[in-house]
C-alpha positions in Angstrom: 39.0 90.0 31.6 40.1 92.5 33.6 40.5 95.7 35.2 44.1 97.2 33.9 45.5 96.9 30.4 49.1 97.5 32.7 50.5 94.1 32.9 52.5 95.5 35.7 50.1 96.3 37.9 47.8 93.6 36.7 50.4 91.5 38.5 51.4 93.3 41.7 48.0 93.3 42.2 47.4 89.5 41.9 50.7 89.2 43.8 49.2 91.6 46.9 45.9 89.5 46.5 47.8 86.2 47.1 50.5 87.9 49.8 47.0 88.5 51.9 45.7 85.1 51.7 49.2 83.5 52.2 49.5 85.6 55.5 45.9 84.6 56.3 46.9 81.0 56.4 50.5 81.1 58.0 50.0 83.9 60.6 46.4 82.7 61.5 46.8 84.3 64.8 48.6 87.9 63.5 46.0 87.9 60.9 42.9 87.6 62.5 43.6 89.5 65.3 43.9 92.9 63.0 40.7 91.8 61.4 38.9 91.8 65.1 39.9 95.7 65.5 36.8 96.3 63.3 34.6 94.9 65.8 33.9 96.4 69.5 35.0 93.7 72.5 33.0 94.0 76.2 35.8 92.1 77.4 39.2 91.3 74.9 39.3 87.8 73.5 42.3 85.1 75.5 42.8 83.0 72.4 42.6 83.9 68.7 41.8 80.5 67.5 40.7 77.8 70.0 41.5 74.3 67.9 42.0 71.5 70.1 39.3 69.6 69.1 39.6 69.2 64.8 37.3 70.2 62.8 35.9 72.3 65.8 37.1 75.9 65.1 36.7 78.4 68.0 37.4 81.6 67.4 38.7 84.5 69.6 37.7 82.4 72.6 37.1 84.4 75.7 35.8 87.4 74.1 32.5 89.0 75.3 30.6 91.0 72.3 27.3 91.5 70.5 26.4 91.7 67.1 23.5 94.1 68.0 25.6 96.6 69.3 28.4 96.2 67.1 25.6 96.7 63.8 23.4 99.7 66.1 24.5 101.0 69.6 28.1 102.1 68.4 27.1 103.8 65.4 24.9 106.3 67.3 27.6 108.8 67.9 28.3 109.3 64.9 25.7 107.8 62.7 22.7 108.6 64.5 20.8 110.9 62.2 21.7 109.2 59.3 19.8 106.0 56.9 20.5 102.9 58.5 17.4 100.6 57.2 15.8 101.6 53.7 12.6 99.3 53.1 11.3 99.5 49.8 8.0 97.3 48.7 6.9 97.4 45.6 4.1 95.2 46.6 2.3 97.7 48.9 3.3 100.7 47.7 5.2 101.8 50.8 8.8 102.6 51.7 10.3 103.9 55.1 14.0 104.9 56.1 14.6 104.2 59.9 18.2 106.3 60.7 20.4 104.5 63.3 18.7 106.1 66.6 15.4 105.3 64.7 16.8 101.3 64.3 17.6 102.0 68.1 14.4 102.6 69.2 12.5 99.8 67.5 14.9 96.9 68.5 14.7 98.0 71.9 10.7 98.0 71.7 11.1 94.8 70.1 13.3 93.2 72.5 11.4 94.6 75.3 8.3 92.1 73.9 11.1 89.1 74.2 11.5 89.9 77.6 8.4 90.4 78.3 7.3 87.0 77.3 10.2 85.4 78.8 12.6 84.6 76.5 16.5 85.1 77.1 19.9 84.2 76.3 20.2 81.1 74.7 16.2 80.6 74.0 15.3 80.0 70.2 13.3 82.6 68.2 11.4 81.3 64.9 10.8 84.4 62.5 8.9 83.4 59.4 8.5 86.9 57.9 7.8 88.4 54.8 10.2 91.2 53.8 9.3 93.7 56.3 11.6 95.7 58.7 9.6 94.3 61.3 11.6 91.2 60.4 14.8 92.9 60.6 13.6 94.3 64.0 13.3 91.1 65.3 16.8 89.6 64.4 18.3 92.1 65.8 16.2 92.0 69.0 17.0 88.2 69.7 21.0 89.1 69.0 20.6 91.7 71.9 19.2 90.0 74.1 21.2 86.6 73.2 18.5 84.7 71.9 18.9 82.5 68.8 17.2 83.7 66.1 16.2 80.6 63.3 14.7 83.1 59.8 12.3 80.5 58.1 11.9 81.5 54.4 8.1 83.5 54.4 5.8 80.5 52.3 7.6 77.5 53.5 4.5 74.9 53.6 3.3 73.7 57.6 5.0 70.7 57.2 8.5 71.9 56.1 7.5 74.8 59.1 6.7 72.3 61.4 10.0 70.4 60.9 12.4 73.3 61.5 9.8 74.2 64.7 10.8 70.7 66.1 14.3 70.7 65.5 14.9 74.7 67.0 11.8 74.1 69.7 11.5 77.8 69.6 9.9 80.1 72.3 8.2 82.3 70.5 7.6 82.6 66.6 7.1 86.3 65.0 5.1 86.3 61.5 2.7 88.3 59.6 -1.4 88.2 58.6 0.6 88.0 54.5 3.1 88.4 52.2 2.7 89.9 48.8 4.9 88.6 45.2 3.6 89.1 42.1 0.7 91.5 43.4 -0.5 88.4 45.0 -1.2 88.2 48.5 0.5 85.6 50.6 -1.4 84.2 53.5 1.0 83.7 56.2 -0.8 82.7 59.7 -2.9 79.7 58.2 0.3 78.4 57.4 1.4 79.5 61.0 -1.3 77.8 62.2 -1.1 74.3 60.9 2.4 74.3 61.2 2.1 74.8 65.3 -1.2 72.4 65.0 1.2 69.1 64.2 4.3 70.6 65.3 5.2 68.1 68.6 7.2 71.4 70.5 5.3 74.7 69.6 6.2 77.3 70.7 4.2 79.1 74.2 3.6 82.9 72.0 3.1 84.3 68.4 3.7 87.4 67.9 2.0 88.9 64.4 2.4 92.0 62.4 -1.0 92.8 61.1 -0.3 94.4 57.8 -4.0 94.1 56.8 -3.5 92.2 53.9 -5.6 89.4 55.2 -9.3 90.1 55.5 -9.9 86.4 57.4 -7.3 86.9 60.0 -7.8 84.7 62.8 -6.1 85.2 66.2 -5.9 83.1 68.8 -5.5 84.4 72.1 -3.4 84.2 74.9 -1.3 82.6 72.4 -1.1 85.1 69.5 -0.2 88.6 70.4 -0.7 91.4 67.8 3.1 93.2 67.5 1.5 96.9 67.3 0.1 96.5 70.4 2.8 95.2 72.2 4.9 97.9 70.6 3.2 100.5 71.5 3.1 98.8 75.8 6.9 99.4 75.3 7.6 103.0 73.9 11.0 103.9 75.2 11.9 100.7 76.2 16.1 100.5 77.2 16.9 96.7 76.9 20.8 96.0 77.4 22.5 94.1 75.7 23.5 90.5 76.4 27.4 90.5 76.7 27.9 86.5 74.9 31.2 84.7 74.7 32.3 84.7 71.1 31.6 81.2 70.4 27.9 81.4 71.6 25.6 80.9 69.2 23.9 84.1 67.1 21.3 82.1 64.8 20.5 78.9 63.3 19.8 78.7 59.4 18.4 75.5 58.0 19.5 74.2 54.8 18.5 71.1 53.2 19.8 67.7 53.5 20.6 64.7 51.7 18.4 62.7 54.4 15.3 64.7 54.1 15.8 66.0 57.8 16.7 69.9 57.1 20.2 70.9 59.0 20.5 73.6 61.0 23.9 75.7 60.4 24.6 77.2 63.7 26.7 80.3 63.7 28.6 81.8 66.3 28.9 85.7 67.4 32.5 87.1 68.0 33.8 85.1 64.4 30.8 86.0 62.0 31.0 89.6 63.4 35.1 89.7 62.4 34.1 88.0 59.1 31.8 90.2 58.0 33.1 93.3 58.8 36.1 92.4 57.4 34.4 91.0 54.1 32.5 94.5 53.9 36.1 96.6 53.4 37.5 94.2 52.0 35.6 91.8 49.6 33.0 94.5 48.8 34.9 97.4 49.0 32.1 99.5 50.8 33.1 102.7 53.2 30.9 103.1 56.4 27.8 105.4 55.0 28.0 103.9 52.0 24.8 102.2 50.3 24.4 98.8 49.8 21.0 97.1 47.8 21.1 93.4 48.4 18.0 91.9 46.5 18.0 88.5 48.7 15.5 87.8 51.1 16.0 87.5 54.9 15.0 83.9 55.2 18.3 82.9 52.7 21.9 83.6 54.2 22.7 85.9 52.0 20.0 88.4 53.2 21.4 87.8 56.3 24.9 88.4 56.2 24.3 91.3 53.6 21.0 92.5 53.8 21.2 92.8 57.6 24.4 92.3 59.3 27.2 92.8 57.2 26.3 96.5 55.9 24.7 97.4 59.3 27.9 96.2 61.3 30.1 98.3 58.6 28.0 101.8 59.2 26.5 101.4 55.8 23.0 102.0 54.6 21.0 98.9 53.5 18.2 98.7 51.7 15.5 95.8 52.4 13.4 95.5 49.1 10.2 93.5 48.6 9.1 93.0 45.2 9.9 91.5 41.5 13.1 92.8 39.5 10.6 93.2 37.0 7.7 95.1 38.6 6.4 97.4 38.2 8.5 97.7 35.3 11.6 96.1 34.6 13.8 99.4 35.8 12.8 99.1 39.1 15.9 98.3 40.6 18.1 100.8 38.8 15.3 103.3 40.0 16.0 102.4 43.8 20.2 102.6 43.2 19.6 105.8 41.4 17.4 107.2 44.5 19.7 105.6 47.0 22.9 106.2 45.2 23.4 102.6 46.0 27.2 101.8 45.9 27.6 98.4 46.1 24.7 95.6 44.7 24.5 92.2 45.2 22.0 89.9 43.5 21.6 86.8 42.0 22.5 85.5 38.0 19.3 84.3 38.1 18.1 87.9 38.7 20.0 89.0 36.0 18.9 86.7 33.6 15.3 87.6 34.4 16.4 91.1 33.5 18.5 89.9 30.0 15.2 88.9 28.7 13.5 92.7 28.8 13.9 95.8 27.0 17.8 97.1 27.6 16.3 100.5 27.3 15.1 99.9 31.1 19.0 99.7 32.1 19.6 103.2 30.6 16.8 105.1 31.7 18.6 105.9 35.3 21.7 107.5 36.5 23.6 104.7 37.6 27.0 106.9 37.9 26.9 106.1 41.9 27.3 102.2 41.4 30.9 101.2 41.5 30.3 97.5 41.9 27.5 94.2 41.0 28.3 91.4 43.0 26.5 88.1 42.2 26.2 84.9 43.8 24.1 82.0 44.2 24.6 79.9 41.9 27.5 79.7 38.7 27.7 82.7 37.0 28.1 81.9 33.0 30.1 84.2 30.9 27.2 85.2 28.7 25.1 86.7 31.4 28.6 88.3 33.3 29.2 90.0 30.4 26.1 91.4 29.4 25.6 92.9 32.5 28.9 94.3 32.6 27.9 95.8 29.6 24.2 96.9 29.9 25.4 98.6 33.6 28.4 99.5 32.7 30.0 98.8 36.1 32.6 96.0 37.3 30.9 92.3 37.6 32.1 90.4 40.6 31.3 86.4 40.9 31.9 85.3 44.1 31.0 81.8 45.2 29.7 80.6 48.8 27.4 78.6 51.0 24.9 78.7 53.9 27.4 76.5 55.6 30.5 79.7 55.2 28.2 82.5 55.5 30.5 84.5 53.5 32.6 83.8 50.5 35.1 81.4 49.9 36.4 82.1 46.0 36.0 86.1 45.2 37.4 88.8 43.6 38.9 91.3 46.7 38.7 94.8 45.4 39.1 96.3 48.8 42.3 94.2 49.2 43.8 94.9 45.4 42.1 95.4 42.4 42.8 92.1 40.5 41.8 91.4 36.4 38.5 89.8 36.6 37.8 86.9 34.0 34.2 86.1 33.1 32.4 82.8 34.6 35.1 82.6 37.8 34.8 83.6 40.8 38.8 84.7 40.9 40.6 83.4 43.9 40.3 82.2 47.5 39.3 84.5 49.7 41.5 84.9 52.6 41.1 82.6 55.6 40.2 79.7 53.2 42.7 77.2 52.8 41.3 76.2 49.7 42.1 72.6 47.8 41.1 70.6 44.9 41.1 67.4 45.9 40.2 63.8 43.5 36.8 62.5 45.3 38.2 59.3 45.0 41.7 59.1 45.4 42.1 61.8 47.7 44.8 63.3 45.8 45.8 67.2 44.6 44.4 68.3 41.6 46.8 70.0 38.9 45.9 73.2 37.2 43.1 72.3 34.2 42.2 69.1 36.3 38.9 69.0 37.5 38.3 68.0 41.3 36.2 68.4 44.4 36.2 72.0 46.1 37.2 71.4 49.6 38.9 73.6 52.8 41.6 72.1 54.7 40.4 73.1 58.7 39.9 75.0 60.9 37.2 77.3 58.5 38.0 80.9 59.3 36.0 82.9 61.6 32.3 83.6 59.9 31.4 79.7 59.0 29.0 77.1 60.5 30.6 75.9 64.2 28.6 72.7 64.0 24.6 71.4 62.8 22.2 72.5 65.7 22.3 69.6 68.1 24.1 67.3 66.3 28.0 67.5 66.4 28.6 63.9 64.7 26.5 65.3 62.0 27.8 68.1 61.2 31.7 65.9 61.1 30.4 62.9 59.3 28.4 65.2 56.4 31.6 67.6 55.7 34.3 66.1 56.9 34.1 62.3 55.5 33.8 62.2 52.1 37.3 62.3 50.5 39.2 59.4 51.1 42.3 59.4 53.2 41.8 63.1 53.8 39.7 65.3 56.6 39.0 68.4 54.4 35.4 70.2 54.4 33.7 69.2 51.2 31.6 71.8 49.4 30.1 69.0 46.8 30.8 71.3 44.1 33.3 70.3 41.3 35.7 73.0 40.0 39.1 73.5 38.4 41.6 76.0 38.9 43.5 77.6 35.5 47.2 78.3 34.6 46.7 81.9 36.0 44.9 80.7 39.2 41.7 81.5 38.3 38.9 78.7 39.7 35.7 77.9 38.0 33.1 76.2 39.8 31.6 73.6 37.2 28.1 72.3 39.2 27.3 70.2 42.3 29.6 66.5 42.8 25.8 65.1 42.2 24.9 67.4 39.0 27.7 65.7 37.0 26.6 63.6 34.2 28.9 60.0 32.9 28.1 59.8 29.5 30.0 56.3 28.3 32.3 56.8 30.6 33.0 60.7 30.4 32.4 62.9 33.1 30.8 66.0 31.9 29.6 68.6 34.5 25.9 70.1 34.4 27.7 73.5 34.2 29.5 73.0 31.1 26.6 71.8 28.6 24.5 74.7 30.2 27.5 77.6 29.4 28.0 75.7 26.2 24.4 75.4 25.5 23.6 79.5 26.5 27.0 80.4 24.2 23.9 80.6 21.4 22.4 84.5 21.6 19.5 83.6 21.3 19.0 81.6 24.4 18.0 83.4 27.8 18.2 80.3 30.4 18.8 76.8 30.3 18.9 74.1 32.9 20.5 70.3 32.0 19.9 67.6 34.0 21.2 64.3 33.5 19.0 61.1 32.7 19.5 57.8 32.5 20.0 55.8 29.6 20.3 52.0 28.7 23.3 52.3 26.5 25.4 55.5 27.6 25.0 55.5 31.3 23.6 58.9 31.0 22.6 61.6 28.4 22.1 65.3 29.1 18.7 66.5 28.6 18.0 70.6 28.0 15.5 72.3 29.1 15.6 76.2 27.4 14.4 79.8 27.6 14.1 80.9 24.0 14.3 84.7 24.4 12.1 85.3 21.0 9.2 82.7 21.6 8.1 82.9 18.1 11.5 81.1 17.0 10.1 78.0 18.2 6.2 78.8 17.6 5.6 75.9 15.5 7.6 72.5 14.6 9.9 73.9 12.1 11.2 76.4 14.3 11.6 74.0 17.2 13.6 72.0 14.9 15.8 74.5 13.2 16.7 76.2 17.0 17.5 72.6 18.5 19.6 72.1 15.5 21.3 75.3 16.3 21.8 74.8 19.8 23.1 71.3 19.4 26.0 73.2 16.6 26.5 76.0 19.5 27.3 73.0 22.1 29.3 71.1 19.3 31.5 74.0 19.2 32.1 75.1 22.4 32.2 71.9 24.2 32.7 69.1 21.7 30.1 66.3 20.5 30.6 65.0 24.1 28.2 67.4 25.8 25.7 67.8 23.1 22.2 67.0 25.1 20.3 64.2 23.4 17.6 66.0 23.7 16.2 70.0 23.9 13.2 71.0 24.9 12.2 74.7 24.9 9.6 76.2 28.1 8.8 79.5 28.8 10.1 79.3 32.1 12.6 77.0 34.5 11.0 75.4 37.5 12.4 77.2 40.5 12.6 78.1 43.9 11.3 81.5 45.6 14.8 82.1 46.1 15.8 82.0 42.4 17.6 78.2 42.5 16.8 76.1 39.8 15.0 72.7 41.1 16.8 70.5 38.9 16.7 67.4 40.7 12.9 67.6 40.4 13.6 68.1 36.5 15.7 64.7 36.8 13.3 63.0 38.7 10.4 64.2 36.1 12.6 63.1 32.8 13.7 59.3 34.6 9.6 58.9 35.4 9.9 59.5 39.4 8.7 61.4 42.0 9.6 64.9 42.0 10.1 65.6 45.3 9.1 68.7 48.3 7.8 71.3 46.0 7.4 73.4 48.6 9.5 76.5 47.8 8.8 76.3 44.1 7.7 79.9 42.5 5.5 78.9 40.0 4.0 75.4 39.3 3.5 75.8 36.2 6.7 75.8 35.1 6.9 72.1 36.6 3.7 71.5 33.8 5.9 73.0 31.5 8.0 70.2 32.0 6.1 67.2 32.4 4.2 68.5 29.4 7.8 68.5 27.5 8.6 65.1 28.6 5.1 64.1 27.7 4.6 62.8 31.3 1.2 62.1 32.5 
């Protein structure tokens, strides 16, 4: 734990860390309204905090901004000469820095085709990019010109395409001939193309970057327009920008559903523009022209909010990287913050597990003496993986925990607001603006300190989270707001519990916990107990069911030596072992009835592990939309485990 042996300043600092949020609650208006100084107004907001109709936050109502000027136009003065997007692929080979003016100049060109083709404020933009700046080209252009821009992860299959087309009925989709992962090319516009074949409202105009990765490229005209030659029809185009109300909406980000039927998180402008700027002083204690690597992709919210916005609106460089963490050698990334002199990093565990299972010389061979802080997110952080990465960088860890839904994070350590101890697997405290409660999901009531309970936020959300689901207002109240009996409070669905110090620890989705003869044991758990042995790299545990005890956890592990488990003995002796390292850090409780070992975890592009397909697999069902998995082979690996057919 920790960041000062002085247990003086260890607590001022908690103390300053909980005076902030405590402020951020009772003095809403007072608060917030410092925080909007980091953000340029056309025309000052009336209201701070519009709440007449619960849970329907509106924030600084009457204010007229954009979030393309606030991340470009008002950096030129000062900024204008200097990096504002670094793009790094690994894939082709190629890198480019565009400096702010540079930035300037292609968003207008890009938001000159918009025009062009008749799309304006309010109009929905599909992008389903790979990780190119063109992508980043075109959010920006739809913010400044108020279009809505909907990123579509790149490799989403036509039918989960066409879906998200229906729901957003776009005016216009940008893509690419490919993308490239793994040295593999990516065929983009087939996909495209069948997607807007049984789509029922495609969209009138397509407009493609030809990187000439696709030798059968097939366009189809008037519909599909090629993106160099309508940039090059609009060299020195000057495209104002659209002046929007605060609570107009900047984008639309789908996320799945329990129904099958995606759900479109609608953002607004004026409060995810306070939010973020905010969060970039002070969650992620970054200083405008400071570097910050973000390893997410566009199409997830994360590469959003701090891949594209968050850095850009704070004056910061941001790099946009395509590519493996482990290609083409597993230093890569410590290669790109040591060119960069990248200050701040954000990435996945996942990511970091990947890189646990190399050669640690690869995390010494670069001067890493500009990174000050790794920030990771997505998923629970265990304490194994924290600390080894603490260790092998050498640089503070900092778990922070969040959703699409928030857009930024809810539990975080706040260096920029006091520099509080940090203890391994929790994501520290509340971040301010959260009115954060543990809550029993079925009585409703407060839960104590070492009591776990449902994460939930008493409303109105701070400025920065989801206003509503795209078109569907009863929705978006009767998914988040009705779940905990006798109490209106926004329901994450993830369990947690908060310690004696106030430390929370987010133990696994509401649906990942497992009731063994009666016991509730959280997926979470088993999987920290189960990687407590060294010699484990990655586990997932997914509950099954069983005649007798309800359920029993079943494990699914990376072995990080293979040739432990090379033949029956081994795979005997290391089950043995695991089920000793789970006996002793959790109990006999959470030891998994069974353990399988797999070279790899079935999982998405985006790194999240597809456990319910696991499930599904292990009780004999259907797996489920396979759509975004990486590698389909580790689903064999699986079946092939289970002995499934």
């Amino acid at each position: 734990m920790g960041s000062s042996d002085d247990p003086n300043r260890t607590q001022a600092a908690i103390a300053a860390c909980a005076e902030f949020h405590r402020r951020s609650i009772t003095d809403r208006d007072g608060f917030w309204r410092e925080e909007a100084k980091l953000v340029d107004w056309h025309e000052p907001f009336t209201q701070v905090l519009d709440y007449a109709r619960p849970p329907f936050a509106r924030w600084f109502t009457g204010g007229r901004t954009n979030l393309c000027h606030n991340a470009v136009d008002r950096h030129l003065a000062a900024r204008g000469t200097q990096p504002a997007l670094i793009y790094v692929s690994t894939e082709t080979g190629q890198s480019r820095v565009c400096t702010y003016q540079e930035l300037y100049e292609e968003v207008n060109r890009c938001a000159a085709m918009l025009k062009a083709r008749g799309v304006g404020r309010g109009d929905r933009v599909l992008i389903y990019m790979p990780m190119i700046a063109e992508a980043v080209f075109a959010m920006l252009a739809c913010v400044r010109i108020g279009a809505i821009h909907s990123v579509v992860f790149g490799g989403f299959a036509p039918a989960s395409l066409a879906t998200r087309i229906d729901d957003a009925r776009p005016a216009l989709l940008f893509t690419a001939d490919a993308g490239m992962r793994g040295g593999r090319t990516i065929p983009y516009k087939p996909l495209v193309d069948e997607a807007l074949r049984i789509a029922r409202h495609p969209p009138r105009h397509v407009i493609l970057v030809d990187r000439g990765l696709d030798p059968g490229l097939a366009m189809h005209a008037p519909r599909d327009v090629d993106f160099a030659a309508a940039r090059a029809e609009h060299a020195g185009a000057r495209v104002p920008c659209e002046w929007l109300e605060s609570s107009e909406p900047s984008y639309i980000l789908y996320t799945s559903g329990t129904t099958g039927q995606p759900k479109g998180v609608q953002r607004d402008t004026g409060g995810y523009a306070v939010a973020l700027a905010s969060s970039m002083r002070r969650i992620f204690s970054l200083a405008p022209g400071e570097t910050m690597f973000t390893t997410s992709d566009i199409g997830w919210v994360v590469g959003h909010s701090y891949i594209v916005y968050g850095p850009l609106l704070n004056g910061s460089p941001t790099i946009l990287y395509e590519g493996l963490p482990i290609r083409p050698d597993p230093g890569i990334w410590w290669k790109i913050v040591e060119e960069q002199k990248a200050r701040t990093m954000f990435t996945s565990p996942t990511a970091i597990r990947v890189l646990k299972k190399q050669d640690p010389a690869f995390m010494k061979r670069h001067d890493l003496s500009s990174l000050r802080w790794l920030f990771l997110a997505g998923e629970p952080l265990d304490e194994p993986t924290a600390r080894w990465a603490a260790d092998a960088l050498g640089v503070p860890v900092v778990d922070n925990y969040w959703q699409t839904e928030t857009g930024w994070p809810i539990l975080s350590a706040q260096p920029g607001v006091a520099d509080t101890p940090r203890k391994f697997g929790s994501p520290s405290f509340p971040v301010y603006g959260y009115d954060v409660k543990l809550v029993d999901g079925v009585t409703g009531r407060d839960a104590g300190p070492g009591e776990k309970g449902v994460l939930t936020i008493a409303p109105p959300l701070p400025p920065g989270c989801m206003s509503t689901v795209w078109g569907n207002d009863e929705r978006y109240v009767s998914t988040y707001y009705r779940t905990i009996p006798g109490r209106e409070v926004y329901s994450t669905f993830d369990w947690a519990m908060r310690d004696a110090d106030g430390y929370y620890f987010v133990l696994g989705r509401t649906d990942d916990v497992i009731n063994v003869a009666g016991h509730r044991i959280g997926t979470r758990e088993i999987e920290e107990a189960v990687q407590a042995h060294a010699g484990i790299a990655e586990v997932a545990v997914v509950g099954v069911q069983d005649a007798v005890k309800g359920q029993v956890p079943i494990a699914f592990a990376v072995v990080r030596d293979a040739s432990r488990v090379a033949d029956a003995a081994g795979v005997a002796a290391m089950q043995q072992e695991v089920m000793q390292t789970v006996d002793r850090e959790l109990g006999a409780i959470g030891r998994p009835a069974r353990v399988h070992f797999v070279t790899l975890l079935p999982k998405t592009r985006s790194g999240k592990l597809l456990r319910r397909s696991i499930q599904a697999l292990a009780e004999g069902r259907d797996p489920g939309d396979l759509t975004t998995i990486e590698d389909p082979g580790a689903l064999e690996q699986i079946r092939a485990a289970l002995q499934v057919p």
